[in-house]
KOLLUM-83724 format. One record per residue: x, y, z of N, C-alpha, C in turn; residue in one letter. Coordinates in steps of 0.1 Angstrom, whole numbers, plus 5000, padded with zeros to 4 digits. Layout:
N
XYZXYZXYZA...
//
This chain:
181
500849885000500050005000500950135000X502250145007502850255010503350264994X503650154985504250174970503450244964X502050164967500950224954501050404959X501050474971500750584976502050664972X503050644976504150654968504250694954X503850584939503650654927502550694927X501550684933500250814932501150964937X501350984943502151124948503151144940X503951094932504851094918504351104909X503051054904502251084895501351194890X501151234903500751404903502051524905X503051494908503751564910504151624900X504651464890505151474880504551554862X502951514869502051554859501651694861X501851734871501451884874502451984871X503851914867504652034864505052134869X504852124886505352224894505252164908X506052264919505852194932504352194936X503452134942502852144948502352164964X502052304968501852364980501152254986X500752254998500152155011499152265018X498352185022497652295037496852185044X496852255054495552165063494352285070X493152265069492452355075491452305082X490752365095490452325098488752455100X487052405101486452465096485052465110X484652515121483552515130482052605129X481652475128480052585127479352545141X477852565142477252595149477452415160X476852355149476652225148477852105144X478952165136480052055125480852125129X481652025123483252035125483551975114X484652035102485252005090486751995091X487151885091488951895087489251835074X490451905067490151965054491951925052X492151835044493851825040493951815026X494551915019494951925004496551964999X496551934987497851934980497051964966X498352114964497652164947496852224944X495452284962494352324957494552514951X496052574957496152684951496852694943X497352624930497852654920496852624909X497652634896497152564886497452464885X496452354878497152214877496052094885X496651954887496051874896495951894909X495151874917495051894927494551764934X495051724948493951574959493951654971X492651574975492051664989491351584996X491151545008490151435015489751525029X488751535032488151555044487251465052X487351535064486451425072485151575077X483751555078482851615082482151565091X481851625103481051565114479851655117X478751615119477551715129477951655144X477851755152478051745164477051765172X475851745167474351735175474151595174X474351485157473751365164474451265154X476051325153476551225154477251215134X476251245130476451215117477451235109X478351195098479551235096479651165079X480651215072480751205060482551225060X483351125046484351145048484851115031X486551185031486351115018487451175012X487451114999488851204988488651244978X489251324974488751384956489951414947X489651454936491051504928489951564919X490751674913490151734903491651814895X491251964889491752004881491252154880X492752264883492752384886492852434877X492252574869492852654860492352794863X493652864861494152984870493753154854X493053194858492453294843492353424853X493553464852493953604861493753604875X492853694880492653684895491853544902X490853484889490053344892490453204891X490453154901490752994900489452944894X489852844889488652754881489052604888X487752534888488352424893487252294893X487552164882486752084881486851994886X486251884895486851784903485551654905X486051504914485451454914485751364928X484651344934485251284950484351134948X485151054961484250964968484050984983X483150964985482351005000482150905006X482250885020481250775027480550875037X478850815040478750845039477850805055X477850855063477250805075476350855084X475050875075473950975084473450945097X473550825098472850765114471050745108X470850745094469150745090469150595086X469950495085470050405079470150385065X470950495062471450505050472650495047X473750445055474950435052475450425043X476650435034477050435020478050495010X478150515003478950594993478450694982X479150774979478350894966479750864961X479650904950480950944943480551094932X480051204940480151354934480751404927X480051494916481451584909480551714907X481851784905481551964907482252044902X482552114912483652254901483152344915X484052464915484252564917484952734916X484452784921485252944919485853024932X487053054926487953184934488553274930X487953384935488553494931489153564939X490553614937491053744944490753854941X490153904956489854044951490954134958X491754074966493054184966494354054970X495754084974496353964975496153894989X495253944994494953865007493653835012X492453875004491253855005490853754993X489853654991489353604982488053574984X486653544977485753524977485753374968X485253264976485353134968483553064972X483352934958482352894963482452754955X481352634958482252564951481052444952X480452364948479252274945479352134942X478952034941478951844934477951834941X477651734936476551634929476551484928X475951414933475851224931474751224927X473851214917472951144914472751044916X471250964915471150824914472150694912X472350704900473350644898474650664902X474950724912476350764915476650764932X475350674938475450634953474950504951X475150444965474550284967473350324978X473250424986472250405001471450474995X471750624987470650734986470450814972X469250844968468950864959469350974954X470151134960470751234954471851224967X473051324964473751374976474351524970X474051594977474051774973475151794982X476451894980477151944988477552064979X477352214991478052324986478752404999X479452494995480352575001480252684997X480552825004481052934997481253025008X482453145006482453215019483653325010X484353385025485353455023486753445028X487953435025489053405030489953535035X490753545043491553625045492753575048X493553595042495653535048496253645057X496253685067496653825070498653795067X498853715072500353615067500253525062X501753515050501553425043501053285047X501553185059500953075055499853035064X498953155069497953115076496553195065X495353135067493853185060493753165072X492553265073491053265082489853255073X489153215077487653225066486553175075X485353245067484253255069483453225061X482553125058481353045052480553025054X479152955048478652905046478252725040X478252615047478452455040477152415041X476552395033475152235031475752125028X475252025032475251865028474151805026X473351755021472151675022472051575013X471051465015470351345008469251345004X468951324996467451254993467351094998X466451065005466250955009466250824995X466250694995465950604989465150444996X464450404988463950274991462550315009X462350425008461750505019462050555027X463450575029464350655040464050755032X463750895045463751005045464751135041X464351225030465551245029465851385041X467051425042467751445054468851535048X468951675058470151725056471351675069X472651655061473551635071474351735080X474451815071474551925075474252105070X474252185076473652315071474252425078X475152565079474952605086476652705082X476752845090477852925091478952865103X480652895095481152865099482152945102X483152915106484452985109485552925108X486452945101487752835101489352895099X490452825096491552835099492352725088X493552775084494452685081495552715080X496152685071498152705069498052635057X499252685050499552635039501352635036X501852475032503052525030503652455017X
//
């Protein structure tokens, strides 16, 4: 396992044609807690990212990795990507999505940005539940280079299947932090 993870991290390195930055961030709302680890998400190029998402009222949680693909058109990042999720509402829907999406960031000065960012699982692209919706969007600030602060807004939800109810996992304003190196 450590080989295969090894040329996966060679393989993006290599294919992205530059170094790729690191960060870890971490994200609190009313209800959740988001931890957030990527490589590549601020350049151009490939980018991988896995998080873990928890509600901290009843438990529920979602986790997972993605990779997609950044392109940088002046002040805007562009960014098209695709995850797998697991996916663990506590409704008896346990399971997997495999979403895709895209997002936007803009700098509106070198230290401020406004980002927002959406996927999608349809039917065919879960085993427990019939849709799975996730969006993001907020404001960042770096006041120093390798730290952001930010402020958002995150949804998560399902559509139920086979008569499970559908259910948001999570909803709600946040507050967060990270570093980047």
């Amino acid at each position: 396992m450590k080989k295969i993870n090894f040329i996966l991290l060679s393989v993006l390195t290599a294919v992205s044609g530059s170094a790729m930055a690191m960060g870890a961030s971490i994200e609190q709302g009313k209800n959740f807690t988001n931890l957030n680890i990527e490589m590549g998400k601020s350049s151009s190029g490939i980018y991988a990212e896995t998080n873990w998402l928890k509600n901290t009222d009843d438990g529920t949680q979602t986790g997972g990795v993605g990779a997609g693909y950044n392109l940088e058109v002046g002040p805007v990042m562009l960014n098209a990507g695709a995850k797998a999720i697991y996916l663990g509402p506590k409704k008896g829907d346990n399971g997997v999505a495999f979403p895709f999406g895209g997002g936007v960031n803009v700098a509106l000065t070198d230290s401020i940005n406004v980002f927002g960012e959406g996927y999608v699982a349809p039917d065919g692209l879960n085993n427990s539940v019939k849709n799975y919706v996730e969006a993001n969007g907020g404001v960042s600030w770096a006041p120093v280079k390798p730290v952001t602060l930010k402020v958002g807004y995150r949804h998560v939800s399902v559509d139920g299947k086979d008569g499970r109810p559908n259910h948001t996992l999570i909803d709600g304003v946040y507050v967060g932090g990270g570093v980047s190196f």
